[in-house]
C-alpha positions as a Python dict, from the first residue, in 0.01 Angstrom:
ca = {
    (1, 'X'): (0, 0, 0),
    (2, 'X'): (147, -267, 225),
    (3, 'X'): (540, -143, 329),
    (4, 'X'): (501, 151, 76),
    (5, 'X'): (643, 222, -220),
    (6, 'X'): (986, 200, -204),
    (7, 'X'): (960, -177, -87),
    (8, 'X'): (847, -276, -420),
    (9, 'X'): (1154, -82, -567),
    (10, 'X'): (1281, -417, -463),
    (11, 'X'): (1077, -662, -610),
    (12, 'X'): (1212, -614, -956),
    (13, 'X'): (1525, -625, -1106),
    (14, 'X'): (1633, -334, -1266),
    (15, 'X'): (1669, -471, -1607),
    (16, 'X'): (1340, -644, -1611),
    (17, 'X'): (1196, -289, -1503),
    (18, 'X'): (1353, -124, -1772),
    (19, 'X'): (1253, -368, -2015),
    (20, 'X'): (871, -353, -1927),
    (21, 'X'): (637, -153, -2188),
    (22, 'X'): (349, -82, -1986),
    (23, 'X'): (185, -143, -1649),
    (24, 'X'): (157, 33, -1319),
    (25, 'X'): (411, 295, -1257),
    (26, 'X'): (514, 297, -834),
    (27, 'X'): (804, 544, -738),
    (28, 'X'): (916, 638, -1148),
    (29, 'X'): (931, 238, -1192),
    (30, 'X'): (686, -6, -1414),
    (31, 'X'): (509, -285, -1316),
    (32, 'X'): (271, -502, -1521),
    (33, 'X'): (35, -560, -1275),
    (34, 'X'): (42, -545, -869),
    (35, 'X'): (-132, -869, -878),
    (36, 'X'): (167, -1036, -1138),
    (37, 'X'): (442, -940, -885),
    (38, 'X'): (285, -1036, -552),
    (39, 'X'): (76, -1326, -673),
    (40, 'X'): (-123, -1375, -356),
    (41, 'X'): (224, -1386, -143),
    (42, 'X'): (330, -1026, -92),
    (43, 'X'): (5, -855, -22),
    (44, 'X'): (103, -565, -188),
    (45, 'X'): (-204, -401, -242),
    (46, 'X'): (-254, -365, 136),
    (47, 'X'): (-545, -639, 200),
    (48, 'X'): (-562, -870, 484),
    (49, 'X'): (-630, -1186, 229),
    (50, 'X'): (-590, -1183, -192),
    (51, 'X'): (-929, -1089, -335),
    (52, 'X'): (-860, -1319, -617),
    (53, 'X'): (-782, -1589, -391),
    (54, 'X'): (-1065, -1511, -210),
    (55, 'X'): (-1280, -1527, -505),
    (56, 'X'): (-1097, -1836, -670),
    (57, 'X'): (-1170, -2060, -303),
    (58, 'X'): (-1534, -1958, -344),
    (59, 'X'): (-1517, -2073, -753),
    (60, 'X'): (-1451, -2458, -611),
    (61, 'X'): (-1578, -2443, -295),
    (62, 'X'): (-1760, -2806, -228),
    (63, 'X'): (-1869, -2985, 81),
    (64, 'X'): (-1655, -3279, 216),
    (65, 'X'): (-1768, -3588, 290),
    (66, 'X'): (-1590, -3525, 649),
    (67, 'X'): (-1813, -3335, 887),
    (68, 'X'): (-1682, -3490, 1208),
    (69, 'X'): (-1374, -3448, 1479),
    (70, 'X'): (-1225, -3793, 1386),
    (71, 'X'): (-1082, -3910, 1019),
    (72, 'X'): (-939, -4272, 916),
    (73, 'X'): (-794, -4313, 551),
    (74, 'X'): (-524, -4386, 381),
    (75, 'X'): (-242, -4087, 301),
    (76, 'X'): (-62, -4087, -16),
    (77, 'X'): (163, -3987, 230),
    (78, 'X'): (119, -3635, 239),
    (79, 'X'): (232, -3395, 473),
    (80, 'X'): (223, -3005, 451),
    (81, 'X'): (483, -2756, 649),
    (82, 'X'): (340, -2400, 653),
    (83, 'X'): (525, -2059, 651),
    (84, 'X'): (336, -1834, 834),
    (85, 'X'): (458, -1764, 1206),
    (86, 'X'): (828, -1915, 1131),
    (87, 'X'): (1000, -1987, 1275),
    (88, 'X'): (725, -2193, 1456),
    (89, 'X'): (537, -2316, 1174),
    (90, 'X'): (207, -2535, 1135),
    (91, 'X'): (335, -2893, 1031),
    (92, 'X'): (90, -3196, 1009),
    (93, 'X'): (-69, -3532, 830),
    (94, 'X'): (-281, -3475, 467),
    (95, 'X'): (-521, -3787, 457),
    (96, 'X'): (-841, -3879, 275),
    (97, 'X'): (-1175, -3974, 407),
    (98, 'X'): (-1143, -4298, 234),
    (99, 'X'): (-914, -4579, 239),
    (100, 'X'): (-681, -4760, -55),
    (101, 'X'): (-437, -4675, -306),
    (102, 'X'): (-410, -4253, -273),
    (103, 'X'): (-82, -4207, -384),
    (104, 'X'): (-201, -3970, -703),
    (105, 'X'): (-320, -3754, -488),
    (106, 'X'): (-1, -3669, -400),
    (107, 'X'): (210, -3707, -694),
    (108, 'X'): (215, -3411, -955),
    (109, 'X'): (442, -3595, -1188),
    (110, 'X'): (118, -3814, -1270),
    (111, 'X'): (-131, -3515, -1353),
    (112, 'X'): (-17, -3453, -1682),
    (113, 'X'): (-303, -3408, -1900),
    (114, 'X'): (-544, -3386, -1589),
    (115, 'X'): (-781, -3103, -1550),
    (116, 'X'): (-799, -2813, -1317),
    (117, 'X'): (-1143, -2969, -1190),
    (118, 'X'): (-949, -3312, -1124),
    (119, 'X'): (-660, -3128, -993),
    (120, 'X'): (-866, -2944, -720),
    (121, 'X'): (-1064, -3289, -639),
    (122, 'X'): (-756, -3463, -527),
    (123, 'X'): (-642, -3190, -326),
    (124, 'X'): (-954, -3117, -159),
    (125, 'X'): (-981, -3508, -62),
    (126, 'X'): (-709, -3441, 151),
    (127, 'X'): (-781, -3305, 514),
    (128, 'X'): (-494, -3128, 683),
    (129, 'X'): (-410, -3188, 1046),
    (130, 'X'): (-209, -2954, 1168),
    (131, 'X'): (9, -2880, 1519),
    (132, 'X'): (278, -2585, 1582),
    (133, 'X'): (640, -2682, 1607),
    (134, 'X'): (955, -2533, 1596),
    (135, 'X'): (1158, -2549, 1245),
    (136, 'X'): (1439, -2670, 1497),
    (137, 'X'): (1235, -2951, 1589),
    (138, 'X'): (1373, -3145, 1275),
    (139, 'X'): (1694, -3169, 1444),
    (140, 'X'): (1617, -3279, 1809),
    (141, 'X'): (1277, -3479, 1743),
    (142, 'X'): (937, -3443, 1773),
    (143, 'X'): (647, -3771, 1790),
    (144, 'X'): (450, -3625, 1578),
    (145, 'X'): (758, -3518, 1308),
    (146, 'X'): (898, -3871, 1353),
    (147, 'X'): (593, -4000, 1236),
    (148, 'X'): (524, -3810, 974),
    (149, 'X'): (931, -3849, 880),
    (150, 'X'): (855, -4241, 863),
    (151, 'X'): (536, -4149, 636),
    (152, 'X'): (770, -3918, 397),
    (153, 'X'): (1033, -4265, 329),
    (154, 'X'): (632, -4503, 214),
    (155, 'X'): (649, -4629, -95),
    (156, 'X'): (303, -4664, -99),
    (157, 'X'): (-30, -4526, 87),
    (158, 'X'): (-22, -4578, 465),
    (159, 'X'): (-417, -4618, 668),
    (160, 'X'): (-370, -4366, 906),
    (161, 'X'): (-580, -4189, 1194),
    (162, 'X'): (-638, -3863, 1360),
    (163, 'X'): (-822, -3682, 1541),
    (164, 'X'): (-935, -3297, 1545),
    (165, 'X'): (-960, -3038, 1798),
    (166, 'X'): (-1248, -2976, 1608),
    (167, 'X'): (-1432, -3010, 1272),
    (168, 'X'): (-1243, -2908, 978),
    (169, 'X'): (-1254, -2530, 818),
    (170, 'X'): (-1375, -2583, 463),
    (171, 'X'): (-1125, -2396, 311),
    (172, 'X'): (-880, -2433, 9),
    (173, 'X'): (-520, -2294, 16),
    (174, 'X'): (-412, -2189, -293),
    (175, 'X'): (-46, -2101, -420),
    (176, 'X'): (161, -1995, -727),
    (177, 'X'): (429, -2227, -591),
    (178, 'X'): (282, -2576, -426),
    (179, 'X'): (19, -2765, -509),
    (180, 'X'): (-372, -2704, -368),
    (181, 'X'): (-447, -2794, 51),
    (182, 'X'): (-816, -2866, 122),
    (183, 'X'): (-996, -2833, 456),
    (184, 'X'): (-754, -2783, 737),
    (185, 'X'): (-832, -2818, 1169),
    (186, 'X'): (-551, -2862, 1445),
    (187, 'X'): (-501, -3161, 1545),
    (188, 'X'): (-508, -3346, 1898),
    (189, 'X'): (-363, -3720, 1755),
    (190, 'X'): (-208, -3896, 1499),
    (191, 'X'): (-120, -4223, 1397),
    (192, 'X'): (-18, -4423, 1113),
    (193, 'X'): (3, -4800, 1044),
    (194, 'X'): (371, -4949, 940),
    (195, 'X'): (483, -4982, 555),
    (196, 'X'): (770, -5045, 354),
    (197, 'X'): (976, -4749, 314),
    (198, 'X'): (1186, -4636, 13),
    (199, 'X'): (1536, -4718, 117),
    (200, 'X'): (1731, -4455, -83),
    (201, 'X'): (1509, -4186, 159),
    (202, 'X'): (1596, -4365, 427),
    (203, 'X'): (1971, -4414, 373),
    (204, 'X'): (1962, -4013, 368),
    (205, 'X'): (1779, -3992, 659),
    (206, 'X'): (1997, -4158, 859),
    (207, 'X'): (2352, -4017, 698),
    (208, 'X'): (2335, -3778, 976),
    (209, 'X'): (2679, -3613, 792),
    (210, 'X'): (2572, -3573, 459),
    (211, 'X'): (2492, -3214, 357),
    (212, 'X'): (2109, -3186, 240),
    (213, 'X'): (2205, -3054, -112),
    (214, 'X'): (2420, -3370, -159),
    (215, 'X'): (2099, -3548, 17),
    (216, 'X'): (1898, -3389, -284),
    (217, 'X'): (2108, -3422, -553),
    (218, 'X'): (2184, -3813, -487),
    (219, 'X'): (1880, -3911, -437),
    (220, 'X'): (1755, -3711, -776),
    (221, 'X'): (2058, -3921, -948),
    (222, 'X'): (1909, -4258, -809),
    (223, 'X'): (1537, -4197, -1006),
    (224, 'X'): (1332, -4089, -679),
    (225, 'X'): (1079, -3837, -811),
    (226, 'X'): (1148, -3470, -737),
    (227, 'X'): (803, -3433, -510),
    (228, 'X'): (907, -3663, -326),
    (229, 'X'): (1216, -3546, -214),
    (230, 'X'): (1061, -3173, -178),
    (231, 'X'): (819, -3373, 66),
    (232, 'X'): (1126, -3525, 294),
    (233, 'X'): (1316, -3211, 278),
    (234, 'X'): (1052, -3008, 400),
    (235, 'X'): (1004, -3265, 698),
    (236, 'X'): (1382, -3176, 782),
    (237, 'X'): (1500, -3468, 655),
    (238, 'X'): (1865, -3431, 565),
    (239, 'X'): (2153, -3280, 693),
    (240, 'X'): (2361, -3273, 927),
    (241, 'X'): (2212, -3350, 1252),
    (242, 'X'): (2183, -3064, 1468),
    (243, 'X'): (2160, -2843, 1159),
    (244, 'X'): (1817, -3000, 1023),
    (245, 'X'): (1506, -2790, 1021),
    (246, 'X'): (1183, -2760, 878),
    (247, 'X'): (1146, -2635, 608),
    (248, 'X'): (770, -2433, 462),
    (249, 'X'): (670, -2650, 160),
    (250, 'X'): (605, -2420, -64),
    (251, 'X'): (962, -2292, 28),
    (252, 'X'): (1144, -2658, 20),
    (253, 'X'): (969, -2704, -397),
    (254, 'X'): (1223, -2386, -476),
    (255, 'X'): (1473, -2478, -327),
    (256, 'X'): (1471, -2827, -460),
    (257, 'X'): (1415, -2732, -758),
    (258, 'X'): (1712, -2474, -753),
    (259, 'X'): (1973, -2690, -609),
    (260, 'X'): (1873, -2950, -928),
    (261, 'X'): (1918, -2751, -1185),
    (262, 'X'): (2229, -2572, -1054),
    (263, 'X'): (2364, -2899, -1025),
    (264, 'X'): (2292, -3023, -1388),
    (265, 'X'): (2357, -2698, -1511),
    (266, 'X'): (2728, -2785, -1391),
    (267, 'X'): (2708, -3074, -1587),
    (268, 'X'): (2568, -2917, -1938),
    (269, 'X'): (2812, -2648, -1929),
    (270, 'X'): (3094, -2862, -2024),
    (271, 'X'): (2931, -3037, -2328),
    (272, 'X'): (2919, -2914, -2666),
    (273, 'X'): (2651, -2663, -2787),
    (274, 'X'): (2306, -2821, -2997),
    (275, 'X'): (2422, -2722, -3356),
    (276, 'X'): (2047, -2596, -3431),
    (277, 'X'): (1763, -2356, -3324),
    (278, 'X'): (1537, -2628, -3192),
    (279, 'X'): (1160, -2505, -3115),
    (280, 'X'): (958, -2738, -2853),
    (281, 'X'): (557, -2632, -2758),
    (282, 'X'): (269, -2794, -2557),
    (283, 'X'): (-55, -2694, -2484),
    (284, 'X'): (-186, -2752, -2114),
    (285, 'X'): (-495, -2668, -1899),
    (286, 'X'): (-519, -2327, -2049),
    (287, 'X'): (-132, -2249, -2071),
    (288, 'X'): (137, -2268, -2407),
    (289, 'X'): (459, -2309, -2354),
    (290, 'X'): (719, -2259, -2619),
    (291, 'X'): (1109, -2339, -2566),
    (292, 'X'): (1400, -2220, -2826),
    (293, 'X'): (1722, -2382, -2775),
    (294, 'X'): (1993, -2156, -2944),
    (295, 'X'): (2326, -2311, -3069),
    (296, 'X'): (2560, -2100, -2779),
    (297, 'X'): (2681, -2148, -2460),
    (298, 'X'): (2438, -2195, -2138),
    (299, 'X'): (2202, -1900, -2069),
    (300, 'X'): (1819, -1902, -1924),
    (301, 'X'): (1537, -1667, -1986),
    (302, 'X'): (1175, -1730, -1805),
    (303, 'X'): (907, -1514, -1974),
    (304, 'X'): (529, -1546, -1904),
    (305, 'X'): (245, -1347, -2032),
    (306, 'X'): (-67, -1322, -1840),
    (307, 'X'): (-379, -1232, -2010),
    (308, 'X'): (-667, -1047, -1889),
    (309, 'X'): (-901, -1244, -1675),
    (310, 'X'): (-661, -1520, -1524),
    (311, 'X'): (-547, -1480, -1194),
    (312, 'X'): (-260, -1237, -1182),
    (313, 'X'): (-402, -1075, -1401),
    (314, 'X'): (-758, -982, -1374),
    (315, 'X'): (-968, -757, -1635),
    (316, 'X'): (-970, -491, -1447),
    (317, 'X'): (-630, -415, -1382),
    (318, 'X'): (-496, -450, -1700),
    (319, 'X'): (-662, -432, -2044),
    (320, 'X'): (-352, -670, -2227),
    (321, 'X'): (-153, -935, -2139),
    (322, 'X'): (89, -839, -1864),
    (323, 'X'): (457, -1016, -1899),
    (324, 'X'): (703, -1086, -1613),
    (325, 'X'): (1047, -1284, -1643),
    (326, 'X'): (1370, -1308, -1534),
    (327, 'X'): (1669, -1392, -1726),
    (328, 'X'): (2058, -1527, -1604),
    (329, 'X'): (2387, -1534, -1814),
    (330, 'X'): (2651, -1828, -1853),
    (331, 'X'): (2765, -1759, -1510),
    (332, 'X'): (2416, -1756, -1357),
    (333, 'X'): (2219, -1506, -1083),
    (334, 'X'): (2266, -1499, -706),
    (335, 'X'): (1922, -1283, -609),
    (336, 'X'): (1558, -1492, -626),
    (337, 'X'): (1388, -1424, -957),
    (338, 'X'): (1114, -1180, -925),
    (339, 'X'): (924, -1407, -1122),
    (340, 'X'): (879, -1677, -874),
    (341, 'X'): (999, -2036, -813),
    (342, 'X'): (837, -2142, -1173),
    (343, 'X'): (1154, -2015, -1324),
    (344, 'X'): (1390, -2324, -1092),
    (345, 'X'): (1113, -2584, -1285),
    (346, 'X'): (1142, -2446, -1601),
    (347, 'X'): (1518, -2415, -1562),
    (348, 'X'): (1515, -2825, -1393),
    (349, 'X'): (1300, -2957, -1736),
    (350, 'X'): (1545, -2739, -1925),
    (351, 'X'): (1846, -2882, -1745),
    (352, 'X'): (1733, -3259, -1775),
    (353, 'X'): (1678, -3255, -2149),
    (354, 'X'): (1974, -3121, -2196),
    (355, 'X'): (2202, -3346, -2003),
    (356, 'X'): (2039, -3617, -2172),
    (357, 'X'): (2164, -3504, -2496),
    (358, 'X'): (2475, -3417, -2358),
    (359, 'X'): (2478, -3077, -2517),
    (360, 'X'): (2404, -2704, -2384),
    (361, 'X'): (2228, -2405, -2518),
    (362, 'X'): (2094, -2102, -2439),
    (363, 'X'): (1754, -2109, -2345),
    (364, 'X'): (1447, -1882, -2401),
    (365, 'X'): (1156, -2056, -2223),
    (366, 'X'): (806, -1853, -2294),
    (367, 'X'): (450, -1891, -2154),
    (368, 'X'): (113, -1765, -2197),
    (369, 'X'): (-127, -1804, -2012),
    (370, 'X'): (-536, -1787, -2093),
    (371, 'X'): (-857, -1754, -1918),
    (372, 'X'): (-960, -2127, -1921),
    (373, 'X'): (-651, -2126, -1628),
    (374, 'X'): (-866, -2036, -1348),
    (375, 'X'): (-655, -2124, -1070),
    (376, 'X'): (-267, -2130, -984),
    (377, 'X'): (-212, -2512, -914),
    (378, 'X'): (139, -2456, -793),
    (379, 'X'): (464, -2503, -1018),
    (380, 'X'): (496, -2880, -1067),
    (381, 'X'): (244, -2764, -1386),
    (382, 'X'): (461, -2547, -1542),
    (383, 'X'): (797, -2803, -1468),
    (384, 'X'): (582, -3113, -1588),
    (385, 'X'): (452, -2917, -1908),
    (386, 'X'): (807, -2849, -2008),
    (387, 'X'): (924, -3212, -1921),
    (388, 'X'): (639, -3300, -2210),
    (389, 'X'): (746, -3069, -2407),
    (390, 'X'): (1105, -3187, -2465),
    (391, 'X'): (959, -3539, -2530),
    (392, 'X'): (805, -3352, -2835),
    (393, 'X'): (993, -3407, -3207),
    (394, 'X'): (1110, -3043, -3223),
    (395, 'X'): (1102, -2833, -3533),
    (396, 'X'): (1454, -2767, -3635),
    (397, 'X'): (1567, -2417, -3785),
    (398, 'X'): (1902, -2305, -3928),
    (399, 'X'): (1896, -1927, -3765),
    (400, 'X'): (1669, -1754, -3512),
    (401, 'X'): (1487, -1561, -3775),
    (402, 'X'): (1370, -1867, -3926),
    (403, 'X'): (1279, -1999, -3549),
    (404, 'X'): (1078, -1692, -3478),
    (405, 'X'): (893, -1695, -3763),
    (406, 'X'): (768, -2017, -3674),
    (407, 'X'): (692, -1944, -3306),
    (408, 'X'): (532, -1582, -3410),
    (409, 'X'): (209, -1832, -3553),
    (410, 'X'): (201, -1995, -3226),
    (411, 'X'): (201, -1746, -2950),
    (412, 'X'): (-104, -1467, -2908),
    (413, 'X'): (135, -1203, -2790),
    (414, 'X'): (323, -1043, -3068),
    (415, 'X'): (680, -1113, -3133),
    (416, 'X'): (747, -747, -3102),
    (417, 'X'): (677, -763, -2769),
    (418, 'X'): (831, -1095, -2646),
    (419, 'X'): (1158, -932, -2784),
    (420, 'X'): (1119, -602, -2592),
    (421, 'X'): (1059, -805, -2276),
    (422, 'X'): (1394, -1077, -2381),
    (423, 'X'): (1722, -993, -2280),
    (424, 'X'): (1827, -1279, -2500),
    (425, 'X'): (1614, -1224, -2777),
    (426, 'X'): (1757, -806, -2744),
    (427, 'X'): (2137, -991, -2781),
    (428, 'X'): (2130, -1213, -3010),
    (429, 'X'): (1912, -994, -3287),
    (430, 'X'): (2108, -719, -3205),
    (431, 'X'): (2456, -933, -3228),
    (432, 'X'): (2318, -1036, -3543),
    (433, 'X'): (2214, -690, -3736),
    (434, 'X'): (2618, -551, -3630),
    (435, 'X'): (2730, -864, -3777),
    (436, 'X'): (2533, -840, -4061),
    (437, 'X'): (2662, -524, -4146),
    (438, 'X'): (3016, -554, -4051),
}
């Protein structure tokens, strides 16, 4: 087992360890499932490459229409920043073998409602060129990064060209975290028509003193769409000047996503508590999510249940549903969840509803997740489920017993459980039964 066992003592928490029923016991501690806390990232069980990921690339494997060294289309604009070598990291173009108006192929916020099947199509449309730079190329210049920099502020699709040190690899990457990346080759050129850029990115670009968070934050505030400013901080877009750097994609969603909802989570905590239990829910491409808003002051909890046969969780590790979640108080958590960066997009669509309402609440945010989910399509599901969700008419309760009781016809996994896994489910029945009595 890759780094032994007493690197995944670290992986969990120690309350979420203690709080787990069952699973796979490494060094006198429980896991659920190997698979649920390395989801293809970690390699903990010691392979070069994720079996399951393995298997899920062959599941959608199709043949491109591109089986040449050169490509001309129009990108959404896309561009993808890899991790692996950092600090010199792959960085290159996404663009289709077609030309016109691409930009859903690169906008999550518009899949809503699409399939797994149409979710995999788009992404395998796009062809990834890809060149080695250093991350501190974002802070010096690079052609090919200024290019794809003036890509990342299009407000529409740009025709583009490039062309291949050779054919592309057939592949698909798949993540937990970012979206799906189709066939991939290195890349010998690259070049991109002019268009109209989005001058809110651009302003940021250029503020060569402004801090990236602040970057982030403002540009959140002025209505441009959260992908897109994960796509232009990746490129190593803001910040101060000589302190820009690339940034992995799938690293720059989490960290987006994080410095969001800490921010609005600023905001909520000094508005008055929702006066109700409200209950949200949404079914989506094989997933239910469920949200309870609790009439106290701001906490989070992230809970997800895997059942057998999806992809962190497959039959034959596990012969029930294996849940995983983390959980932070009023004053909120300093490590990374060992649940993964779908807990900053659950805690963003959490964050957003609330400031609209100008209230807080604690928050209990639970998902299960079926079979018909094939394939992890990255976390923009799980943050634009949630975003439906609170669009929902919620069901109102006047306690959390009477909340529960309506939820416990709604999830598969009993309520028994969900409360063994909940620290805030654990407090606030147990602050209720002393109260009861007292």
């Amino acid at each position: 087992m890759m780094g032994g066992s007493g690197a995944l003592g670290d992986i969990l928490p120690r309350n979420v360890l203690e709080a787990l029923g069952e699973g796979i016991r490494v060094s006198g501690k429980i896991y659920p499932t190997l698979c649920l806390a390395c989801r293809g990232a970690r390699m903990l069980c010691g392979k070069a490459r994720c079996p399951i990921l393995v298997k899920a690339e062959a599941l959608v494997k199709v043949k491109t229409a591109l089986d040449r060294e050169q490509l001309a289309g129009s990108t959404p604009p896309a561009a993808f920043v890899g991790r692996i070598g950092y600090p010199k990291v792959y960085v290159g173009p996404l663009i289709p073998h077609f030309h016109g108006d691409t930009v859903l192929l690169d906008t999550p916020e518009w899949w809503l409602g699409k399939g797994i099947e149409d979710i995999i199509s788009f992404r395998y449309n796009l062809i990834r060129g890809k060149t080695r730079l250093e991350v501190k190329a974002a802070s010096h210049g690079h052609r090919l990064l200024d290019t794809l920099q003036e890509l990342a502020m299009s407000v529409k699709s740009v025709d583009a060209e490039a062309v291949f040190e050779k054919k592309p690899a057939k592949t698909l990457i798949l993540s937990d975290i970012a979206q799906p990346f189709g066939p991939s080759a290195p890349l010998r050129s690259f070049k991109a028509s002019q268009s109209s850029v989005d001058r809110r990115i651009e302003k940021a670009y250029y503020d060569r003193d402004l801090k990236a968070a602040e970057a982030v934050f403002n540009l959140y505030k002025n209505g441009v769409l959260v992908t897109r400013i994960q796509r232009a901080f990746s490129l190593g877009m803001f910040g101060e000047g000589k302190r820009r750097r690339l940034v992995p994609t799938r690293w720059s969603i989490t960290a987006v996503d994080s410095i969001l909802s800490e921010e609005l989570v600023k905001e909520i905590k000094t508005q008055p508590t929702v006066d109700k239990y409200l209950v949200f829910y949404l079914k989506n491409i094989g997933n239910l999510y469920v949200v309870i808003l609790m009439p106290k002051s701001w906490s989070f909890e992230w809970i997800e249940a895997w059942f057998p046969g999806t992809p962190w969780n497959p039959e034959e590790s596990s012969p029930k549903p294996a849940l995983m979640g983390d959980y932070e108080s009023y004053w909120g958590r300093k490590d990374y969840p060992s649940i993964g960066g779908c807990y900053y997009s659950t805690r963003l669509a959490a964050a957003e509803a609330l400031t609209k309402w100008r209230r807080q609440a604690t928050v209990l945010a639970l998902r299960e997740i079926y079979p018909e989910y094939i394939l992890p399509v990255g976390v923009w599901n799980v943050r634009e489920s949630i975003r439906a969700a609170f669009k929902s008419k919620p069901q109102v309760f006047d306690t959390l017993e009477e909340a529960l009781r309506f939820i416990k016809d709604l999830l598969k996994v009993p309520l028994q459980t969900w409360v063994q896994h909940s620290t805030i489910l654990r407090e606030a029945l147990g602050q209720r039964s002393i109260k009861d009595y007292i």
